[in-house]
N, C-alpha and C positions, 0 to 999 in steps of 0.2 A: 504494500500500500504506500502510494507516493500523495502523501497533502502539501500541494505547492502553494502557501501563504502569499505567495506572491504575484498570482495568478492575471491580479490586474494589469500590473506594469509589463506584461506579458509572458512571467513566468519562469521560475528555475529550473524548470525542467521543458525539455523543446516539446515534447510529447503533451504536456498542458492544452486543454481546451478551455478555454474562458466557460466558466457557468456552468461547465459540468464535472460528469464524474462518469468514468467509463472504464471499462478492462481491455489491457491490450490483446493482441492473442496469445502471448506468453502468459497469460494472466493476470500480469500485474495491477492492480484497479488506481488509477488516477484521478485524481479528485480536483478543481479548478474552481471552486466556487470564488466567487469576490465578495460575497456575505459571511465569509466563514463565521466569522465575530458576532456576528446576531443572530447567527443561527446556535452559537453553542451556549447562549443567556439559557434558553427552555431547557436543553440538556445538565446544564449546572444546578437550574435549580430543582429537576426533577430527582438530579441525584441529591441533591442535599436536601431534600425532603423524606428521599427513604433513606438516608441514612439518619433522620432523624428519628423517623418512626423507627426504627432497627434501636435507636439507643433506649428510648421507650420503651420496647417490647421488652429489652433485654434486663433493664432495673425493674419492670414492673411484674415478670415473673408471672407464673401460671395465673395467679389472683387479679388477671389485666389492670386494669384502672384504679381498681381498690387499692391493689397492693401497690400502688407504687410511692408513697412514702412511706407506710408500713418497712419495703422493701428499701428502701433507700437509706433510715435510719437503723436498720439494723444491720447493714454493709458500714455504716459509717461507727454505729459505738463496737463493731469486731473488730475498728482499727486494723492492724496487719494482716487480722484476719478475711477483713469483710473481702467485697467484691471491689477489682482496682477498678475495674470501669467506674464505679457509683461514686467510689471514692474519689475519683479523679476529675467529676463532675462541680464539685461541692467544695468553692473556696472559702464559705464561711457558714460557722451555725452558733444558734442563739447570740450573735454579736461575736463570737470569738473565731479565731482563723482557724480552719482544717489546713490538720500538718498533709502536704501532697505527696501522695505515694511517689516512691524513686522513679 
């Protein structure tokens, strides 16, 4: 896969087609878009929404929704023990700083 960023000014690669995206017949797929950059706004923030929802799912544990302070304060008084993710979320409680996992 060849993304020529530079597709407007006519291109790093001689094989670039302004605006598209095609496969040679060796296979290679060439990509020429001049939008690149606003096209990858929706793909950013798609992924950082499910990487959102994944951090979620993952402190809040079988008990979905319920459990997720249940679960998140009990990763955080197990200290070394708890969970690092949850731990690593959490830079302060009741007013006082959580020490941050290594």
């Amino acid at each position: 896969v060849i993304v020529d960023l530079a597709a407007v000014g006519g291109g790093n690669c001689e094989l670039t087609k302004l605006n598209e995206a095609y496969t040679t017949p060796n296979g290679i797929k060439i990509i020429g878009y001049a939008d690149l950059p606003a096209r990858m706004a929706e793909q950013a923030s798609a992924m950082y929404a499910q990487n959102m929802a994944n951090l979620l799912r993952h402190v809040q544990g079988k008990e979905k929704a319920a459990g997720f302070l249940p679960n998140l304060s009990k990763h955080l008084d197990d200290g070394e023990a708890g969970d690092i993710v949850s731990r690593s979320i959490v830079c302060c409680r009741n007013g006082q700083p959580v020490q941050m996992p290594p």
